[in-house]
VEXRO-757799 format. One line per field, with one value per residue (C-alpha): residue number from 1; residue in one letter; x, y, z. Coordinates in nm, 3 decimals, m for minus. Example, Ala and Ser with C-alpha at 12.3 -4.5 7.8 and 13.67 -1.06 7.14 Angstrom:
BEGIN
seq: 1, 2 .
type: a, s .
x: 1.230, 1.367 .
y: m0.450, m0.106 .
z: 0.780, 0.714 .
END
This chain:
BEGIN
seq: 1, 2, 3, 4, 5, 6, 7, 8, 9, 10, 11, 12, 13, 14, 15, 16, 17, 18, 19, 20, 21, 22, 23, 24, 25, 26, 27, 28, 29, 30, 31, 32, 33, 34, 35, 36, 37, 38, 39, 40, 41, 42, 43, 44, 45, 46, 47, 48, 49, 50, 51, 52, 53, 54, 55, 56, 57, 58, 59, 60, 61, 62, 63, 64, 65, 66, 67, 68, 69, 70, 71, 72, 73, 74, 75, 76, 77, 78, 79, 80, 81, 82, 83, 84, 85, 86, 87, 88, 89, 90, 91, 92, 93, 94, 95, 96, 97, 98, 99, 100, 101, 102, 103, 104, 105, 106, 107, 108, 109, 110, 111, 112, 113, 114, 115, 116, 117, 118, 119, 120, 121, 122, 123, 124, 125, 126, 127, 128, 129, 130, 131, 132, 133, 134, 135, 136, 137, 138, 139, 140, 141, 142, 143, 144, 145, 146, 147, 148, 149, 150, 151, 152, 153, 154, 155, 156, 157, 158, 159, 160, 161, 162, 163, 164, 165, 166, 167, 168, 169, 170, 171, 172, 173, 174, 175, 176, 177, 178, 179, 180, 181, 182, 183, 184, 185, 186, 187, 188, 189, 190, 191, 192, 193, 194, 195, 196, 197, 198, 199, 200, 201, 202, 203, 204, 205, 206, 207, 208, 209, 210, 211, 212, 213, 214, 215, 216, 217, 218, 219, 220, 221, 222, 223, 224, 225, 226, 227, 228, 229, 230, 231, 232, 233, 234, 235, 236, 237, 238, 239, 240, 241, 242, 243, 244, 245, 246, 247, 248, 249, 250, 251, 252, 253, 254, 255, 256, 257, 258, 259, 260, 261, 262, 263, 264, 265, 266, 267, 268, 269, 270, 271, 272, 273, 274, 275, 276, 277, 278, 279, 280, 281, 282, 283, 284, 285, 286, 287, 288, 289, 290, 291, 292, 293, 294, 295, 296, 297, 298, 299, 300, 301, 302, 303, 304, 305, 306, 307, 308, 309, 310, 311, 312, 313, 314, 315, 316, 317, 318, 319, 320, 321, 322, 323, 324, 325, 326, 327, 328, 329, 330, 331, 332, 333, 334, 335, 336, 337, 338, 339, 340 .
type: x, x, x, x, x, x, x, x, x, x, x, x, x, x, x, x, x, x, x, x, x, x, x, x, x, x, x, x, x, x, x, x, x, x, x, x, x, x, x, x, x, x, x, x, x, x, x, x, x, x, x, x, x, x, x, x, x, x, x, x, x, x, x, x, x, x, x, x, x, x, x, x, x, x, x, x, x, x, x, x, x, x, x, x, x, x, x, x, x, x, x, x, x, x, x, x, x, x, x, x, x, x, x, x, x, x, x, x, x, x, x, x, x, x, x, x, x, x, x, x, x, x, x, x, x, x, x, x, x, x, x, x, x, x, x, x, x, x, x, x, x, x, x, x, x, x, x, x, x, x, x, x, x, x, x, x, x, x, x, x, x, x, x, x, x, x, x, x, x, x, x, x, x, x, x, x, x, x, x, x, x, x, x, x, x, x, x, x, x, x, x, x, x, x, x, x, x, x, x, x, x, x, x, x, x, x, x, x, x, x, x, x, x, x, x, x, x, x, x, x, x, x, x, x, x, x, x, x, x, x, x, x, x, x, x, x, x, x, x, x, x, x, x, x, x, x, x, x, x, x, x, x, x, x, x, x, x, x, x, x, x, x, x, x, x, x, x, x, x, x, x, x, x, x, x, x, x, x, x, x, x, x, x, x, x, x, x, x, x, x, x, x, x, x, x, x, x, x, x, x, x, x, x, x, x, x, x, x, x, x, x, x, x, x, x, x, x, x, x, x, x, x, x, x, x, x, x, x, x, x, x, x, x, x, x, x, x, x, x, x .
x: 8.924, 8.642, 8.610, 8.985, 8.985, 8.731, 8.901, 9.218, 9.056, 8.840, 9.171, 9.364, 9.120, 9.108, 9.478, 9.443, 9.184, 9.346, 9.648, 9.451, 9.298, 9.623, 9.762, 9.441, 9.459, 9.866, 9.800, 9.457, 9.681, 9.941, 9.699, 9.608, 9.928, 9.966, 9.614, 9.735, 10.032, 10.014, 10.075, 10.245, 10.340, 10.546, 10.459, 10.507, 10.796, 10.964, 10.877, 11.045, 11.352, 11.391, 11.289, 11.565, 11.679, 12.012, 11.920, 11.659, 11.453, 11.365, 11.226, 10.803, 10.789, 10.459, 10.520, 10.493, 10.561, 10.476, 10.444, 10.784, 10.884, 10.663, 10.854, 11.172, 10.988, 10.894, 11.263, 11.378, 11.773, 11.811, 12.123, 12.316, 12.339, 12.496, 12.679, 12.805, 12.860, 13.111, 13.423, 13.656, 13.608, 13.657, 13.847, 13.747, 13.691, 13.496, 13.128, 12.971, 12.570, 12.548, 12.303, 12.090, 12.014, 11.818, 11.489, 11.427, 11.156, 11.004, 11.115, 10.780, 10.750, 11.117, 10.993, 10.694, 10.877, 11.118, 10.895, 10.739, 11.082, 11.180, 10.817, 10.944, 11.284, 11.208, 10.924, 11.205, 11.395, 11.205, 11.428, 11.670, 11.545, 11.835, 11.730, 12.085, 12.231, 12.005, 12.069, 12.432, 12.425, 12.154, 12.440, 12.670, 12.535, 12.355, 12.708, 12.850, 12.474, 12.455, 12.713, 12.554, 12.517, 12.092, 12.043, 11.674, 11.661, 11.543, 11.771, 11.704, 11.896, 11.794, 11.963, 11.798, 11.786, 11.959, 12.268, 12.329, 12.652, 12.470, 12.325, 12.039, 11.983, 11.608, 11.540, 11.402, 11.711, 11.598, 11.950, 11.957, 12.298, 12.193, 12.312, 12.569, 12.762, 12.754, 12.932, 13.159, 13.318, 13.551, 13.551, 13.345, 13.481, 13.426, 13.043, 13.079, 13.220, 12.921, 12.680, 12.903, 12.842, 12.481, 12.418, 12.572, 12.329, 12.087, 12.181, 12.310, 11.958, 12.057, 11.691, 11.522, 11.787, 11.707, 11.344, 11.359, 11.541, 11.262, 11.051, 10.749, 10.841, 10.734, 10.354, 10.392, 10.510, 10.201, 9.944, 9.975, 9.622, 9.422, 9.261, 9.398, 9.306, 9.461, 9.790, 9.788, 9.790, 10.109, 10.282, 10.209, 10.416, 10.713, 10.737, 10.737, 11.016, 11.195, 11.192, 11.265, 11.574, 11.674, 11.699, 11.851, 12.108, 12.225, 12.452, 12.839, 12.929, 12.651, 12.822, 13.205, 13.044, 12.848, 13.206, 13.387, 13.129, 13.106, 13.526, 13.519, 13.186, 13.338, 13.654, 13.484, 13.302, 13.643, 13.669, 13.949, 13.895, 14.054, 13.830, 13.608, 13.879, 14.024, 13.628, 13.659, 13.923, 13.776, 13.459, 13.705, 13.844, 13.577, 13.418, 13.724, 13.684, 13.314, 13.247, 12.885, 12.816, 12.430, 12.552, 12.723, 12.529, 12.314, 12.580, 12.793, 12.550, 12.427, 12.794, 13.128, 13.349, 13.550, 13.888, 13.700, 13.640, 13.931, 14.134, 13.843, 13.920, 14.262, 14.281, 14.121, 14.348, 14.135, 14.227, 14.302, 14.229, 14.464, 14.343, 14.266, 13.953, 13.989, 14.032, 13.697, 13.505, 13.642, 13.531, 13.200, 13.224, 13.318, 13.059, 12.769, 12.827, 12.964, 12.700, 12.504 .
y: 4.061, 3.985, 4.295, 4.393, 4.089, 4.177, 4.537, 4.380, 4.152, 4.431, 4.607, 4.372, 4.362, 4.740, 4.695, 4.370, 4.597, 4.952, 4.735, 4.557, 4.896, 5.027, 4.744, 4.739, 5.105, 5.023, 4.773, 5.049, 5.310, 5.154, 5.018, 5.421, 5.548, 5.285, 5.316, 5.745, 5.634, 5.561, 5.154, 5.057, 4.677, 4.491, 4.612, 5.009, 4.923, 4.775, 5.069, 5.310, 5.114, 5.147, 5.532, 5.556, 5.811, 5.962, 6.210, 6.352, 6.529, 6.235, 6.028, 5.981, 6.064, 5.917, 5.546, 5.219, 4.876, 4.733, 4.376, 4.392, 4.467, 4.176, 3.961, 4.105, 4.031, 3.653, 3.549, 3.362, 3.281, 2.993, 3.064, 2.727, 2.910, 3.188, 3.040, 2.770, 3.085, 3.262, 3.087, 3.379, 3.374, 3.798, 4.033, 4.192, 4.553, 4.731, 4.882, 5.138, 5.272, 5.569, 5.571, 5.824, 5.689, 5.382, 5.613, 5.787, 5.573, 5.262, 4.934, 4.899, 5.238, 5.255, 4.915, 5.043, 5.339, 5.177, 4.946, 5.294, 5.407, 5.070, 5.053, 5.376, 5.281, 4.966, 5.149, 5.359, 5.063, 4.718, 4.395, 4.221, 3.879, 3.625, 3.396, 3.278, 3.630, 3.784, 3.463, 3.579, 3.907, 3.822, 3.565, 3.818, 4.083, 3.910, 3.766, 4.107, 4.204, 3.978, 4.135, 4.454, 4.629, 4.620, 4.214, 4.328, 4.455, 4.167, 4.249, 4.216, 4.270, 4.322, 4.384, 4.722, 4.652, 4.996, 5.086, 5.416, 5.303, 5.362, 5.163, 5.266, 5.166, 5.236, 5.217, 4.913, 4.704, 4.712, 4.769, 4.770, 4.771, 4.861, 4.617, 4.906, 4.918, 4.550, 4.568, 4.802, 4.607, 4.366, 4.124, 3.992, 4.190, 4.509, 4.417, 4.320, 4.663, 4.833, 4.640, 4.708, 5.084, 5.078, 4.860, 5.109, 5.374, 5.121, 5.083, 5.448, 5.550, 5.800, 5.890, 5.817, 6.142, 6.363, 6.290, 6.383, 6.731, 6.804, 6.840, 6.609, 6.282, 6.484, 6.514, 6.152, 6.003, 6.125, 6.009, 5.635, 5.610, 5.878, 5.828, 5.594, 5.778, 6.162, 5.895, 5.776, 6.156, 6.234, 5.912, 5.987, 6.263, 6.111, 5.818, 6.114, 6.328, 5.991, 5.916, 6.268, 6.263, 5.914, 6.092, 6.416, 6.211, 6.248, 6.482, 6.460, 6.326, 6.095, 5.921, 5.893, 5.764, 5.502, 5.455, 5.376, 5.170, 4.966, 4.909, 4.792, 4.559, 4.378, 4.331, 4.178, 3.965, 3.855, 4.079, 4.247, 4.649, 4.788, 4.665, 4.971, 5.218, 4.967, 5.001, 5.376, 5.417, 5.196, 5.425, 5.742, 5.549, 5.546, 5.911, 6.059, 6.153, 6.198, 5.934, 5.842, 6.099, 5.983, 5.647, 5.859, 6.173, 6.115, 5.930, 6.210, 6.481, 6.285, 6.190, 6.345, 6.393, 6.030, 6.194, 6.291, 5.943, 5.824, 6.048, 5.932, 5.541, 5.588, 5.706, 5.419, 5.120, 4.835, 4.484, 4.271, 3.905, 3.693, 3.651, 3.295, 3.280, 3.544, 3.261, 3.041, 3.458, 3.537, 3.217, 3.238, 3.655, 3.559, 3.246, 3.478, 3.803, 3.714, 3.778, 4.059 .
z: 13.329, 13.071, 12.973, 12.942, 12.710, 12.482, 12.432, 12.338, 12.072, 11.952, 11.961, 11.746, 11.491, 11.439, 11.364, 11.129, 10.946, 10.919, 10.798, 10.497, 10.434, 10.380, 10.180, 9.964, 9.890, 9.829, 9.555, 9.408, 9.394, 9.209, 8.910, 8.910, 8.863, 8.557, 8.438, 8.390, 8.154, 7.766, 7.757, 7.440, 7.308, 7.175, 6.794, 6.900, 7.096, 6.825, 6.586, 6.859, 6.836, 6.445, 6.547, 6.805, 7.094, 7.056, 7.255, 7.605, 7.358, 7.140, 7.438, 7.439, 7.874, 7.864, 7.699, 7.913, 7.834, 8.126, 7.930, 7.891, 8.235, 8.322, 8.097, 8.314, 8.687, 8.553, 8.495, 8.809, 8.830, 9.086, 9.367, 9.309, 8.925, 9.003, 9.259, 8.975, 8.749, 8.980, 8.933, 9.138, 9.542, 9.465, 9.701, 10.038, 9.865, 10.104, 10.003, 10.214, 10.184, 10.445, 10.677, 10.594, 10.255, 10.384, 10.492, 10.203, 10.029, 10.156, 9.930, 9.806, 9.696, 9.543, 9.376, 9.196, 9.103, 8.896, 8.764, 8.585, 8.471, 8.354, 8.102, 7.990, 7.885, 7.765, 7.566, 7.370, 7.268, 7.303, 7.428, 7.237, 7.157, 7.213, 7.578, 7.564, 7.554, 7.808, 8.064, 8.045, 8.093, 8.417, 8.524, 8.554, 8.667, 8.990, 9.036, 9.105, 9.260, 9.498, 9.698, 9.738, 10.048, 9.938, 9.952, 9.967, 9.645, 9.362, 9.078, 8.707, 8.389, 8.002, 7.693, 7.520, 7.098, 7.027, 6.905, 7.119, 7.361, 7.729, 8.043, 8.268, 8.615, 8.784, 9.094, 9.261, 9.059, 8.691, 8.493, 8.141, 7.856, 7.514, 7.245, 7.125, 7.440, 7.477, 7.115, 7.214, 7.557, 7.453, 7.809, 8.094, 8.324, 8.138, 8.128, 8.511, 8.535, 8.317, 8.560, 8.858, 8.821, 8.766, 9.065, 9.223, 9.127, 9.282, 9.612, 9.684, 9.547, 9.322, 9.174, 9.531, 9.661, 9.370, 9.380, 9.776, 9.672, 9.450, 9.761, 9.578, 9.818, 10.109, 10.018, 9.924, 10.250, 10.451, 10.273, 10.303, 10.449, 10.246, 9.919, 9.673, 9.404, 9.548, 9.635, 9.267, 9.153, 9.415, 9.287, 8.916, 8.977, 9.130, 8.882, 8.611, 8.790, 8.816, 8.448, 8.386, 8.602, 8.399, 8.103, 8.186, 8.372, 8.732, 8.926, 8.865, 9.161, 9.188, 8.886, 9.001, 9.336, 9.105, 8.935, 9.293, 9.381, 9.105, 9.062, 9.399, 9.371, 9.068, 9.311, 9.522, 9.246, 9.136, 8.851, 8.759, 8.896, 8.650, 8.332, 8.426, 8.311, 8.031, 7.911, 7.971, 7.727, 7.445, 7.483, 7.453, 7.137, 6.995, 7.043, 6.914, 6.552, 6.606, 6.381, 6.495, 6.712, 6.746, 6.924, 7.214, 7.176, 7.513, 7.717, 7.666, 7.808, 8.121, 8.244, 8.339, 8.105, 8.015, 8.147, 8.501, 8.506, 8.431, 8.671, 8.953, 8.957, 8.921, 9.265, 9.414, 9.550, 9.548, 9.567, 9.227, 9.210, 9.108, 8.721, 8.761, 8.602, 8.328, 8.014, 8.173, 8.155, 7.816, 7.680, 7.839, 7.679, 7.343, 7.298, 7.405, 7.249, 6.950, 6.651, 6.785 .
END
């Protein structure tokens, strides 16, 4: 008995121990992986932004600001805020996540991840620097976030200082909207329906699924207990293919999915569904004419045309709330946008 006893303790400390071996060499290869990017900060970040991207082929793939994304990870919205900031109870428009799309990475993983595409993007643009303006736009979109299928995922929203018209969603829940595009919407619900859509690209795991086509994931998943350094090399690569799909943009129907999903999230955030194709045809308003065809210049070649879109949500009969609350969201829309 004795002896049967001893080989179970010896037993559960081989487990303890292979488990802190793997955590340890979770955390070692991370700091790799970052330690094999070019860090920028807040000075070259800002220089990037007067530089600008209006286009894939003006992006530097190799810059991180991972103070910035720091900055991002430190903000903390308490619940009873949000839950003071939703003044709609929102509709019963149903969300679905299929199955098969909840193996393909491990949270931590799709975490860390997007924490490497999000120093990239951020390292293009740099932050807009208005707290007042940046605790809105977090306000709303965990409102709508909050009800995503993913409650796992820890959501966080910036404002990029660019004029370009576009939003970016990484994985792991870091969503930006560029200063243009908040500009351009003219409501709360349209920026609920901005957010809406790239939540979606969130919790379907649009980057995760084109990473796993790529075939690189699958000499990632087995080596959780080999070398830290030959797993930082294997992840290097996938947080590179995932900025590189970022920028290139995502399949076609990957985006009208992300456009379903988000017109019914925002339903069921109390937002009016239809602001998504309201903002839809502002944005069409304003590319026709080619006036300033550098602000729309990459939006345009990562998405489906605006008429696709158009045609796609049109087809969709979700639920409308009853417009109580729209004068209380406009108010909140005008006093926090206005000046930018």
């Amino acid at each position: 008995m004795s002896l049967m006893k001893n080989k179970f303790i010896v037993l559960l400390l081989s487990v303890f121990a292979f488990g802190a071996l793997v955590h340890g060499a979770e955390t070692s290869w991370w700091k790799q992986v970052k330690s094999r990017k070019r860090r920028v900060d807040f000075k070259t970040t800002a220089v990037a932004a007067v530089r600008g991207v209006s286009e894939p082929s003006d992006v530097d793939p190799q810059a991180r600001d991972y103070q910035s994304v720091a900055r991002m990870e430190q903000r903390v919205v308490p619940i009873q805020k949000i839950k003071d900031f939703c003044v709609d109870a929102g509709t019963k428009a149903i969300l679905e996540i299929a199955a098969d799309e909840k193996a393909l990475m491990g949270l931590e993983e799709e975490t860390n991840v997007g924490r490497d595409v999000a120093a990239n993007v951020i390292a293009q643009f740099g932050f807009v620097e208005n707290e007042p303006l940046t605790e809105y736009v977090n306000l709303v979109g965990l409102s709508v976030a909050r009800l995503s299928p993913r409650p796992e995922i820890n959501y966080r929203f910036a404002v990029l200082n660019t004029d370009i018209l576009n939003a970016f969603a990484a994985p792991g829940g870091y969503i930006f909207i560029t200063k243009g595009l908040l500009k351009m919407i003219g409501s709360e619900a349209e920026l609920a329906a901005v957010l809406s859509h790239e939540v979606g690209h969130v919790a379907h795991r649009h980057v995760v699924k084109e990473i796993r086509k790529s075939k690189v994931l699958d000499a990632v998943i087995p080596s959780y207990v080999k070398a830290a350094a030959k797993r930082a090399v294997y992840m290097s690569q996938v947080t590179d293919l995932a900025v590189k799909l970022l920028w290139r943009g995502l399949s076609k129907e990957d985006e009208l999915e992300a456009d379903r999903f988000g017109a019914a999230l925002e339903a069921r955030a109390g937002y009016d569904p239809q602001a998504f194709g309201r903002m839809l045809e502002r944005f069409k308003s304003v590319t026709a004419g080619n006036k300033e065809p550098d602000k729309v210049k990459l939006i345009l070649s990562t998405h489906p045309s605006l008429e696709e879109r158009l045609q796609n949500i049109e087809t969709l009969n979700v639920p409308k709330n009853d417009g109580s609350a729209d004068q209380i969201r406009e108010e909140r829309y005008k006093s926090n946008v206005q000046g930018l």
